[in-house]
C-alpha angles and dihedrals in degrees: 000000000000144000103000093007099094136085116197131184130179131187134126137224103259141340125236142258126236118271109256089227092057088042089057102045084059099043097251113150113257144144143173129243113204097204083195104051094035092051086058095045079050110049087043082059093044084047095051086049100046113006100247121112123216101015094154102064097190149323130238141165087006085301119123109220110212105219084229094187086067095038086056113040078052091054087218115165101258094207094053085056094047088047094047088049096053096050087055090055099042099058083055099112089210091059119086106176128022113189128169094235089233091068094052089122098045096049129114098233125129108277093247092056101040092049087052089053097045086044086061101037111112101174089208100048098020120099125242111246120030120217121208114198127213116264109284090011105130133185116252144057098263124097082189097058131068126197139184144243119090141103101253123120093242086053110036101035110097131177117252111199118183111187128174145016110030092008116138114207114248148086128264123207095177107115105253136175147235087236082060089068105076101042081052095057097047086055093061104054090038104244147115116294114237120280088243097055126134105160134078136243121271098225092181093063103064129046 
């Protein structure tokens, strides 16, 4: 190791949305969505529609979770739930987009979102209705916190910083991936990518 012997990246797993308070103090258009408190607002209105209590059992990662035991000792129609939940959602002006996370293909979403959506869809861990929020909407009850998870540029651009052995000096505005990392690596040093690659190699990276 030494002077020229070293291979350095850098990068991180996502990036951060503003802050609401600072939005609002500059007249951006913001908001905040309680899931909590909303998932309560939203199972008394499924209870006064169908006489079951609790029949969302939680939210998580902007994806509503049907309790289907419930839904099914009830034998209650599952896509009349899923329908009246939707319609509830959707007439949240903070809401942009409601999906049933099983029509993710079939949607009529962008390509990039929608890609982004299938690429984290798992049928056995993932929830049953996805929720996209507005731009610079956030989950949580704070207007001096910020979080992360969405789609959105300011929360899924990331820098990407290679240093060292092989590296050749300039800036690249192409849009790349952390998937592209790998693939990268193992063509600098000349060797198989790994079995499990996806990505593609970065060719301006190396000379």
């Amino acid at each position: 190791m030494g002077k020229n012997q070293y291979l350095v990246f850098l990068s991180a797993d996502h990036g951060v949305a503003h802050i609401p308070g600072f939005l609002e103090e500059h007249h951006i258009p913001t908001g905040i969505l309680p899931i909590g408190t909303f998932n309560a607002e939203l199972n008394e209105k499924l209870k006064s529609n169908f006489g079951v209590d609790k029949l969302i059992s939680s939210t998580d990662n902007y994806q509503i979770y049907f309790a289907e035991n419930k839904i099914d000792s009830a034998k209650l129609n599952r896509d009349e739930v899923m329908k009246f939940t939707i319609s509830l959602l959707e007439s949240n002006p903070l809401i942009a987009r409601v999906i049933p996370t099983e029509k993710f293909s079939s949607s009529t979403l962008n390509k990039t979102l929608r890609e982004l959506l299938i690429n984290g869809y798992y049928p056995r861990r993932s929830g049953d209705i996805q929720i996209i929020l507005q731009p610079q909407v956030l989950e949580g009850f704070s207007k001096t916190g910020t979080t992360h998870g969405l789609w959105n540029p300011y929360d899924s651009h990331i820098p990407l910083l290679w240093y060292g052995w092989g590296i050749k000096p300039g800036k690249l505005n192409r849009e790349t991936y952390m998937t592209d990392i790998a693939p990268t690596l193992a063509a600098l040093l000349h060797i198989q990518a790994p079995s499990g690659t996806v990505g593609k190699v970065i060719e301006e990276v190396g000379r």
